[in-house]
C-alpha positions, -999 to +999 in steps of 0.1 A: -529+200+450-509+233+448-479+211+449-487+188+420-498+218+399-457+235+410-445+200+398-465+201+366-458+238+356-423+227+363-423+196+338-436+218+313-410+245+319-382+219+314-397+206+278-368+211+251-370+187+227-399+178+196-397+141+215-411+157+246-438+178+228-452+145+210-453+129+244-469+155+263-498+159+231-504+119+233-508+123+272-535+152+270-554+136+242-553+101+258-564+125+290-590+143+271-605+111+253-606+084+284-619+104+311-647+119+294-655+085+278-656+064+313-680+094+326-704+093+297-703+051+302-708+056+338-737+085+340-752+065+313-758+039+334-769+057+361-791+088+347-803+071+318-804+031+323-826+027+293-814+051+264-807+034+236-767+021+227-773+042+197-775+075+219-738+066+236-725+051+208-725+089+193-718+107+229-687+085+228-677+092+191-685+130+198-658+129+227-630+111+205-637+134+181-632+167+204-600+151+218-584+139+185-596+166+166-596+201+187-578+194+222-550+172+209-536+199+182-548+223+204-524+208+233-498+208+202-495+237+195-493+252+230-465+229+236-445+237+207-446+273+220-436+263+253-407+242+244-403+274+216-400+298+248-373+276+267-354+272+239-356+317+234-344+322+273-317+294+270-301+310+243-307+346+264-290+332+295-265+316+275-253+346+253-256+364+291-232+338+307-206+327+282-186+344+253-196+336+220-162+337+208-143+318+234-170+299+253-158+310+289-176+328+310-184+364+311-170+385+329-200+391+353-212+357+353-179+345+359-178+366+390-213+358+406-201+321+400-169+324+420-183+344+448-207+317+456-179+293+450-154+314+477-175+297+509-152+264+498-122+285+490-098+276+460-073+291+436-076+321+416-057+328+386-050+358+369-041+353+330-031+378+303-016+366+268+018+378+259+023+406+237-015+405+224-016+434+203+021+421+186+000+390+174-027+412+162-003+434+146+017+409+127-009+387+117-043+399+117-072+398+140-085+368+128-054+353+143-060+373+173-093+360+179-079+321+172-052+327+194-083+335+223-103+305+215-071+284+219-065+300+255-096+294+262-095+256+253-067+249+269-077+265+299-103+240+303-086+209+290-058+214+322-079+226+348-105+201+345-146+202+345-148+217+378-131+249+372-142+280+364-129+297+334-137+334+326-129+358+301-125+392+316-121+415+286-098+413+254-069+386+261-072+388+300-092+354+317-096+344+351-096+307+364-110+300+397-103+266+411-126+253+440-109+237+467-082+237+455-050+243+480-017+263+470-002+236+458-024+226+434-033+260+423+009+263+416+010+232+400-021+240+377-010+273+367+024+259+354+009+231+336-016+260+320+020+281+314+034+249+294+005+237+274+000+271+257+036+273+252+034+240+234+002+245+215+008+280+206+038+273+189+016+274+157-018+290+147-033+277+117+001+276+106+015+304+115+043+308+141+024+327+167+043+317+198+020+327+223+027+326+254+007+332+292+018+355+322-004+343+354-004+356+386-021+333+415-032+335+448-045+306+470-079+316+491-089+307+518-128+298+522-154+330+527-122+352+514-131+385+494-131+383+458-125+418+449-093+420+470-080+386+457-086+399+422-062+430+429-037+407+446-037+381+418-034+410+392-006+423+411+013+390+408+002+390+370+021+418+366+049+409+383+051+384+359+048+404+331+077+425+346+096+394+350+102+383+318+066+369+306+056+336+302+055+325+331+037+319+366+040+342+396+024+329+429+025+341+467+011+314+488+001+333+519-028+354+510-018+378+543+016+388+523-001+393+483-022+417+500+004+441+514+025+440+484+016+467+470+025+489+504+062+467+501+067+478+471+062+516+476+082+511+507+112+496+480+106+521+459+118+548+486+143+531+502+169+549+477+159+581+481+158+577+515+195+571+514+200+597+491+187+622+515+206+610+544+236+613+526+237+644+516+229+655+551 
């Protein structure tokens, strides 16, 4: 019993559409008319074998009445607000989950999304557009906010249905891709590097030429998120450093972690060998 009421609360939960409501009001007033009608015919029989047809004639008509008349717009109504309600905390969890201006991902929802995703391990990208604020500058934040729409698209056209695409804040996203190995994640990050090249050519006619910088790491399953955010950002802004446009990628995840501590080291190697000879 407790299980069939779950299911039914459930059904009821999961009504979206005006279809649904006219279904669910012809099954309560079917409901509310036939039962009570088949209990009246039966008592009838039974308590009062000799009342006259007259007498359930208008015990039957009462009970139409009732159901076609009070319950069924009664029923109505309360499933107009249900389906009213669903409709209220879709829209909630969407404008939660996805940006209204790009359609990826928040940046939270994006997050809880790949952490569950990390038990399969993938490829995480780290993207940033290319001289953003230049774009905004020269022609307008209208064009700025096309420009981030057409990331945004494109992301999801090359990496398929399965990925995860997030926007992080202003012109940075994320793309997490589950499963995948380094190659893949390589290979999908330079396809991602030429299509905006080629698309971004133009804006609404302008000659944007916008451009990604990417940096990617390969994970392995049940890795951490947070440190293979900072070692993918890293690698983003190598690229960056290198020349833009382009993808930066260290496959072993063991080596993207320490560079950071390699490139202190790098960094005082000279003076190092300043010191020594002067000695």
């Amino acid at each position: 019993m407790r299980h069939a009421f779950g299911e039914l609360m459930e059904r009821l939960r999961r009504i979206r559409t005006g279809r649904q409501v006219l279904y669910g009001t012809l099954i309560v007033a079917v409901v509310a008319i036939v039962a009570p009608c088949l209990i009246i015919l039966a008592g009838a029989q039974a308590i009062f074998p000799s009342a006259p047809p007259s007498m359930i004639g208008f015990m039957l008509a009462m009970r139409i009445g009732v159901g076609l008349f009070v319950i069924a717009p009664l029923a109505f109504f309360i499933l107009h607000l249900i389906r009213l309600q669903g409709l209220a905390i879709e829209e909630i969890q969407k404008a939660s989950r996805y940006d209204a201006l790009t359609g990826a991902m928040t940046r939270g929802y994006f997050l809880d999304q790949t952490r569950l995703a990390l038990s399969r391990g993938g490829g995480l990208m780290m993207i940033d557009a290319d001289c953003f604020k230049a774009i905004n500058d020269t022609f307008g934040h209208d064009m700025g906010d096309e420009a981030l729409k057409l990331m945004a698209q494109v992301m999801r056209d090359v990496t398929g249905p399965e990925a995860l695409v997030g926007r992080l804040g202003g012109e940075e996203f994320a793309v997490f891709l589950p499963d995948a190995d380094a190659e893949r994640t390589e290979e999908s990050g330079e396809a991602l590097c030429l299509a905006v090249r080629k698309a971004g050519r133009t804006i609404a006619g302008q000659p944007v030429g916008l451009t990604l910088s990417i940096g990617a790491v390969s994970v392995e399953a049940g890795g951490s998120l947070e440190r293979s955010l900072k070692s993918a950002d890293l690698l983003l802004y190598e690229a960056k450093k290198a020349g833009r446009d382009q993808l930066v990628m260290h496959r072993p995840q063991a080596e993207v972690a320490d560079f950071a501590v390699m490139a202190a080291m790098m960094r005082r190697i000279p003076q190092a060998r300043v010191s020594s000879s002067a000695s």
